[in-house]
N, C-alpha and C positions, 0 to 999 in steps of 0.2 A: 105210272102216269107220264103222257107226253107233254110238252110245252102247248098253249092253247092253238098257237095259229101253228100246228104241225099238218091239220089238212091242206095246205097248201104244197108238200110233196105232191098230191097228184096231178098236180099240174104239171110237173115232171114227166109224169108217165102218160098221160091222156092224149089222145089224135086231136084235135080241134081242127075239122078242113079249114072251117073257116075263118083263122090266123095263119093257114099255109100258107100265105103269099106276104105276110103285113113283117116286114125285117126290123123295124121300129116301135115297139108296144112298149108305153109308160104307164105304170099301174097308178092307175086312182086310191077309192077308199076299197077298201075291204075288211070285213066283219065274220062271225064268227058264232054262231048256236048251238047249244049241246043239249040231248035229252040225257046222256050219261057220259062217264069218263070216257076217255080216250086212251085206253093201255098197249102199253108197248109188246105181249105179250100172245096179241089178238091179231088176226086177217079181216082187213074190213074193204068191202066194195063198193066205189065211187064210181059218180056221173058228175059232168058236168055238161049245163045247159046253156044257151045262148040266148039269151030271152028280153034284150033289147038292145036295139042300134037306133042312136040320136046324132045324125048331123047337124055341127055347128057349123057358123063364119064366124072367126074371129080376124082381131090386129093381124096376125100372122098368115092367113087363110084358112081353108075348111080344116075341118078336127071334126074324128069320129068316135064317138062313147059307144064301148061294148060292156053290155051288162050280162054279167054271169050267175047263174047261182049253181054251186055243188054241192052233192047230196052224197053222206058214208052212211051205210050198213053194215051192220052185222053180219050180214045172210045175201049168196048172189041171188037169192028171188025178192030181194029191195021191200022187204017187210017190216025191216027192224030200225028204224031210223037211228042213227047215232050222233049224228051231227049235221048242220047245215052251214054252209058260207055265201056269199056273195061279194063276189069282184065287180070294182069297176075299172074300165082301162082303158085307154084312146090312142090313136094314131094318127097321124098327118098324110093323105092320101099320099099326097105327092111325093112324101117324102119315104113310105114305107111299103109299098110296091116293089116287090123281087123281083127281077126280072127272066 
């Protein structure tokens, strides 16, 4: 058995085009669902989805919430559900544009 918040490795490994450019990303909340364990003895295949952008203004200026949810399998034809996450995580345009 892994630690619970161990699906957050794939963040490691995962392409996100659209964090290629943000050099400043502060993670918000993030959570954590299981339909079974999570063993360290297993290969299991993650996605992770973009599935909302909320621009604020605040005191400091604009701030943008990205919302995530990732999904691990069992199986690479994504049949077998093992676990679900959602991140949240914001950026300050101004300040997190690579150039």
């Amino acid at each position: 058995m892994v630690p619970t918040t161990y699906p957050i490795v794939f963040w490691q490994k995962a392409e996100l085009p659209w964090l290629k450019n943000i050099s400043y990303l502060v993670h918000g909340e993030q959570s954590f669902s299981y339909e079974e364990m999570i063993l360290t003895d297993h290969t299991y295949y993650g996605e992770i989805k973009l599935v909302g952008v909320t621009e604020k203004e605040g005191k400091a200026g604009k701030v943008v919430w990205l919302l995530h949810e990732m999904y691990g399998y069992k199986d690479p034809h994504r049949e077998h559900l093992v676990f679900k996450g959602i991140t949240k995580a914001m950026f300050r345009p101004e300040l997190g544009e690579k150039a």
